[in-house]
C-alpha positions in Angstrom: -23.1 -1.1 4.7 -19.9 -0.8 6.2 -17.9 1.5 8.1 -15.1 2.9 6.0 -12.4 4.9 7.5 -10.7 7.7 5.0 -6.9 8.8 6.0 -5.2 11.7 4.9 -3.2 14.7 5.6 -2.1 17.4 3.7 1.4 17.8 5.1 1.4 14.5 1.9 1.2 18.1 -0.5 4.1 19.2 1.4 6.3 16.4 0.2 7.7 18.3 -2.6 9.2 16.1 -5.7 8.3 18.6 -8.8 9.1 17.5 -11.7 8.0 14.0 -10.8 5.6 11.5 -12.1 4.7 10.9 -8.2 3.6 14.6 -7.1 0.9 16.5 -5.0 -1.2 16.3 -7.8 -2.0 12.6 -7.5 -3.8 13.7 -4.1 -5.3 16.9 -5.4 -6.8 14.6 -7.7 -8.6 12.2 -5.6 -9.7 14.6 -3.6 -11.2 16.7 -5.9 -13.1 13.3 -6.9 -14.5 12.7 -3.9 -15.5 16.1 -3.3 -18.1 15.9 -6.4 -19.0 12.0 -5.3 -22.4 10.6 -3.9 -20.0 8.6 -1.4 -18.3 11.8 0.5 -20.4 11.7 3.4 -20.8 8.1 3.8 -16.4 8.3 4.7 -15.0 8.4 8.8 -12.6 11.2 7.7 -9.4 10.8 9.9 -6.5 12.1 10.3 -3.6 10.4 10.9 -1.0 10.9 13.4 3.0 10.4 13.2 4.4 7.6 13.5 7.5 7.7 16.2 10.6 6.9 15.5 10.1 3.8 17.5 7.3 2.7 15.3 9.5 3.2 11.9 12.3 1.2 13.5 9.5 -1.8 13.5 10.8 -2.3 10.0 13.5 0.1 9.5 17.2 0.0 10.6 17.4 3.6 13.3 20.3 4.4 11.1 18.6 4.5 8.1 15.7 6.4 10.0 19.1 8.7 10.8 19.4 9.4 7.3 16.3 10.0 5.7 15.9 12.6 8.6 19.1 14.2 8.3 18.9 14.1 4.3 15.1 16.2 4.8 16.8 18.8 7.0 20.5 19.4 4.9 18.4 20.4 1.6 19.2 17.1 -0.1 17.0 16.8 -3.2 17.9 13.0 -4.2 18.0 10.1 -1.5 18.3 8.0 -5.1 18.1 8.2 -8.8 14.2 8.0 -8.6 13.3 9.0 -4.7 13.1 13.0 -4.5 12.4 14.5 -1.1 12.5 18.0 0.3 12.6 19.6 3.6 9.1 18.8 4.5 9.3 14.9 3.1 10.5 13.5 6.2 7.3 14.5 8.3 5.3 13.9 5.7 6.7 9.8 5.6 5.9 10.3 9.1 2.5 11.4 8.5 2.4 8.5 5.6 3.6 5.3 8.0 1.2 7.4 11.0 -1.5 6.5 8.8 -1.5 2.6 8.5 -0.5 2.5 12.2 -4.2 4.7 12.6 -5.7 2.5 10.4 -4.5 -0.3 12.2 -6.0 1.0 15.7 -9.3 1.6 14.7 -9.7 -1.5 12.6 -8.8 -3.6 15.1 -10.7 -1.6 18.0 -13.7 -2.0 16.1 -13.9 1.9 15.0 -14.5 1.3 11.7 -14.6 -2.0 9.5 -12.3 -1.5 6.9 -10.0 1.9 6.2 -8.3 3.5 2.7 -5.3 5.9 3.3 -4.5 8.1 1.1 -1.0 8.9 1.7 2.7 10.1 0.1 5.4 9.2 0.0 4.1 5.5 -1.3 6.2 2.7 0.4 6.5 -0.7 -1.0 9.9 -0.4 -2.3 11.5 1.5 0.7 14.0 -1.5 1.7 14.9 -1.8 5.7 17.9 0.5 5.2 17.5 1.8 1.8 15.1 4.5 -0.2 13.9 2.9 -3.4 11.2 3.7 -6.1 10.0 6.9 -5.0 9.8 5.5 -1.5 10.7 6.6 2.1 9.2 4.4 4.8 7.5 1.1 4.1 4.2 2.1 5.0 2.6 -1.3 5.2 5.7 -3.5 6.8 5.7 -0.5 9.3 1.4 -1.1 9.9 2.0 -5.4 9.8 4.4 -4.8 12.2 2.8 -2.5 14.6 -0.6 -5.1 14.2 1.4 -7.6 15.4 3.8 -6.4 18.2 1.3 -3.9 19.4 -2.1 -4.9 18.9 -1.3 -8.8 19.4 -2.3 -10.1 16.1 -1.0 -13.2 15.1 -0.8 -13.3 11.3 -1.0 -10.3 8.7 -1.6 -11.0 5.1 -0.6 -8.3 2.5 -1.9 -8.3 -0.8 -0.1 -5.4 -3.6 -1.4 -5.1 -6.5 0.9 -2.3 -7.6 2.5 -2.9 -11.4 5.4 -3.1 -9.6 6.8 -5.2 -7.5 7.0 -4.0 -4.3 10.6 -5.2 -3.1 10.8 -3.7 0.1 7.9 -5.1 1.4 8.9 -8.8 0.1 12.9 -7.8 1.4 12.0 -7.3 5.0 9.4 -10.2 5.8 10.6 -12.9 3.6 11.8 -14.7 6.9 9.0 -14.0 9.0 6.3 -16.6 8.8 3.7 -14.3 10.8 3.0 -12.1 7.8 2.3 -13.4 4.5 2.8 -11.4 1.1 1.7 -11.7 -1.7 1.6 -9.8 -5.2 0.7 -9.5 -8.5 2.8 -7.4 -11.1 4.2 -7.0 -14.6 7.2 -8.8 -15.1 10.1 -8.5 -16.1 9.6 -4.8 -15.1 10.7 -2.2 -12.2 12.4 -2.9 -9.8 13.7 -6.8 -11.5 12.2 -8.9 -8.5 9.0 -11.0 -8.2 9.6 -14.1 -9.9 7.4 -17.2 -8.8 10.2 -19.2 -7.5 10.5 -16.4 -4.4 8.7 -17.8 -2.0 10.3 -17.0 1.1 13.3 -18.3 3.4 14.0 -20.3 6.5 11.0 -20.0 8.8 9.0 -18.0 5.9 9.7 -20.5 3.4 6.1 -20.3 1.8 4.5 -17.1 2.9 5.7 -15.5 0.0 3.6 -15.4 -3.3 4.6 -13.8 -6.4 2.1 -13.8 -9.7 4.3 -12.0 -12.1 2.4 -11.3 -15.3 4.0 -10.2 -19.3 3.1 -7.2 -20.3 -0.8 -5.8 -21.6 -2.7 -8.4 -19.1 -5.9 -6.9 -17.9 -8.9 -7.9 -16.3 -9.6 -11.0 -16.8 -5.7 -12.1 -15.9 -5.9 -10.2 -12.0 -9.5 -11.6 -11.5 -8.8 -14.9 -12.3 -5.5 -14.5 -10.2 -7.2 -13.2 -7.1 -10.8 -15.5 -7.3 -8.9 -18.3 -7.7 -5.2 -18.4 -6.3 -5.3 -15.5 -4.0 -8.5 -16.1 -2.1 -7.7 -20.1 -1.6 -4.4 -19.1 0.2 -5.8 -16.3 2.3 -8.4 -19.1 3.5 -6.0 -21.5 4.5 -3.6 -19.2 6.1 -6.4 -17.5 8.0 -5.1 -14.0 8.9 -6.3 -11.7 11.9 -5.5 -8.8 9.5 -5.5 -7.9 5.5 -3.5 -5.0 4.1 -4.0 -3.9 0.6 -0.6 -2.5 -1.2 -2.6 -0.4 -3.3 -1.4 0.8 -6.6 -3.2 1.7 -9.4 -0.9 1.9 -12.1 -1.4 -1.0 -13.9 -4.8 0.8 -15.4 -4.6 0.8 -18.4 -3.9 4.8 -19.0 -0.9 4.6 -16.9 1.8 6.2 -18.3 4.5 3.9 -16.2 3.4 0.7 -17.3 2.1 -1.3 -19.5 -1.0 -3.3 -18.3 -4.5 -3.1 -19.8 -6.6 -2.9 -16.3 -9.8 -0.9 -16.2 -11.3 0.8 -13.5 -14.3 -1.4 -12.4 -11.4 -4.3 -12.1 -10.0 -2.2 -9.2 -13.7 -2.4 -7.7 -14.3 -5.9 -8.5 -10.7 -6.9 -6.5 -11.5 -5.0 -3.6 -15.1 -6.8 -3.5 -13.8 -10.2 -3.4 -11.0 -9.6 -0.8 -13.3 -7.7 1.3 -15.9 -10.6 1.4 -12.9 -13.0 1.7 -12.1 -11.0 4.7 -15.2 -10.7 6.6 -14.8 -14.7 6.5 -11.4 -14.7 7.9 -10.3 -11.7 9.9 -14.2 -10.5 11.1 -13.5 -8.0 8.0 -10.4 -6.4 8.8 -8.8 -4.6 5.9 -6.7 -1.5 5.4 -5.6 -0.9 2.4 -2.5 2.4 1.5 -1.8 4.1 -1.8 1.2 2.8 -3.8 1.5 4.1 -7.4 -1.1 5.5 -9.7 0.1 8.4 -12.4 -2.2 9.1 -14.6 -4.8 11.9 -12.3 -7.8 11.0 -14.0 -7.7 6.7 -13.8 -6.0 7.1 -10.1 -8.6 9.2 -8.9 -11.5 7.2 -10.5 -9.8 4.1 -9.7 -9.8 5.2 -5.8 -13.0 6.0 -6.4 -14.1 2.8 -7.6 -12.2 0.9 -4.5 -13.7 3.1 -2.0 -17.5 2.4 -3.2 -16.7 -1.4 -2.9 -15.3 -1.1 0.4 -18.6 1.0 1.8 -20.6 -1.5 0.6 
């Protein structure tokens, strides 16, 4: 049985994008599932803390930091066509970052083994000076960051299994040889990047792995993708750290995509990077909510990754 750390705040309900696909209601949901789950008490509930703006500028140009903040506070409902904030939003991406960087602390101390946070605003498309895809911060290039400048880790390895492609993540480490990412997606789709020939650039040539996939793959497609292409590479490049991008909109009632994955998938992928992890990084893996927008497959989804990562 492991140790499973459970990360959330709800300053995230705060972060007001109504009408929105990506709303409260996407936590409301997963909450409310857990509430009526066998597995509530077996959770480390813990709440997160801000990150600084220090921390943020880990990944994120202090003038784009500037802006987001500024934007929060001047009533400003659009930072782009698809990124709504509101006044509160800029805490709450605070809150959202302070979470991985938690994560990160007690993972690595040997708090807990592994650690799920359940956080808004998402992050993987949040560029290092730019607001993208309903994202604010990068939540997971802020938490590789913070492993490695802070905590001394050598080598990070991201995995995001998002539907989309999670640009900002892939934008701001592409040259940095120290964290590897990785991702599996529907492609062409949202956001247009992902293709297999980026693979990374001067000293990061090759830490970059894209699996972009057409349209109405399922099951079968990711687990083949992660037993037998993902796993071999995190072996061989032998991290100190896994991070799990973690959206769940390619189920296959997702109503922003068009992937055919089930909910028991999202269970069996978690299994078999957290056993690949206990052989490479004494099991350390945090993994931070991306996308998800239908309530009922997110929340059982979440579900289905947090009983595989108890086990």
């Amino acid at each position: 049985m492991s140790k499973t750390a459970y990360f959330y705040h709800s300053m995230y309900l705060r972060h007001d994008t109504e009408p929105h696909p990506e709303n409260p209601g996407r936590l409301v949901a997963i909450q409310n599932r857990l509430q009526n789950s066998e597995i509530r008490d077996r959770l480390i509930y813990s709440e997160p803390r801000k990150a600084s703006e220090e921390e943020i500028a880990l990944n994120h140009d202090p003038g784009y930091i500037d802006q987001v903040r500024e934007a929060c506070a001047d009533g400003v409902r659009q930072m782009d066509a698809d990124t709504t904030i509101s006044a509160d939003s800029y805490e709450a991406a605070l809150l959202s970052a302070g979470a991985g960087i938690a994560a990160v602390d007690k993972v690595v101390d040997g708090d807990c083994d592994n650690a799920f946070c359940a956080v808004r605003p998402p992050g993987h498309h949040a560029e290092h000076s730019r607001a993208m895809g309903f994202c604010l911060f990068n939540n997971v290039a802020v938490a590789a960051q913070y492993a490695r400048k802070q905590k001394g880790l050598n080598r990070v390895f991201i995995f995001d299994w998002d539907v989309h492609h999670g640009n900002g993540t892939q934008h701001s480490l592409y040259s940095d040889p120290n964290v590897y990412y990785s991702s599996v997606h529907q492609y062409p789709f949202y956001p247009g990047t992902g293709d297999a020939d980026e693979t990374g650039q001067g000293d990061g040539l090759g830490t970059t792995l894209n699996f972009p996939l057409n349209a109405y793959n399922g099951d079968a497609a990711y687990l083949d993708i992660v037993e037998n292409k993902l796993i071999p590479e995190i072996i061989s490049y032998r991290p100190d750290l896994i991070i799990i991008s973690a959206g769940f909109d390619a189920h296959a009632d997702d109503p922003l995509a068009s992937m055919q994955v089930g909910t028991e998938c999202y269970g069996k992928m978690t299994a078999l990077i957290k056993k690949v992890a206990e052989e490479t990084c004494k099991g350390r893996l945090i993994s931070m909510l991306e996308g998800g927008y239908d309530p009922r497959a997110l929340s059982d989804s979440v579900h289905a990754h947090l009983e595989n990562l108890l086990d």
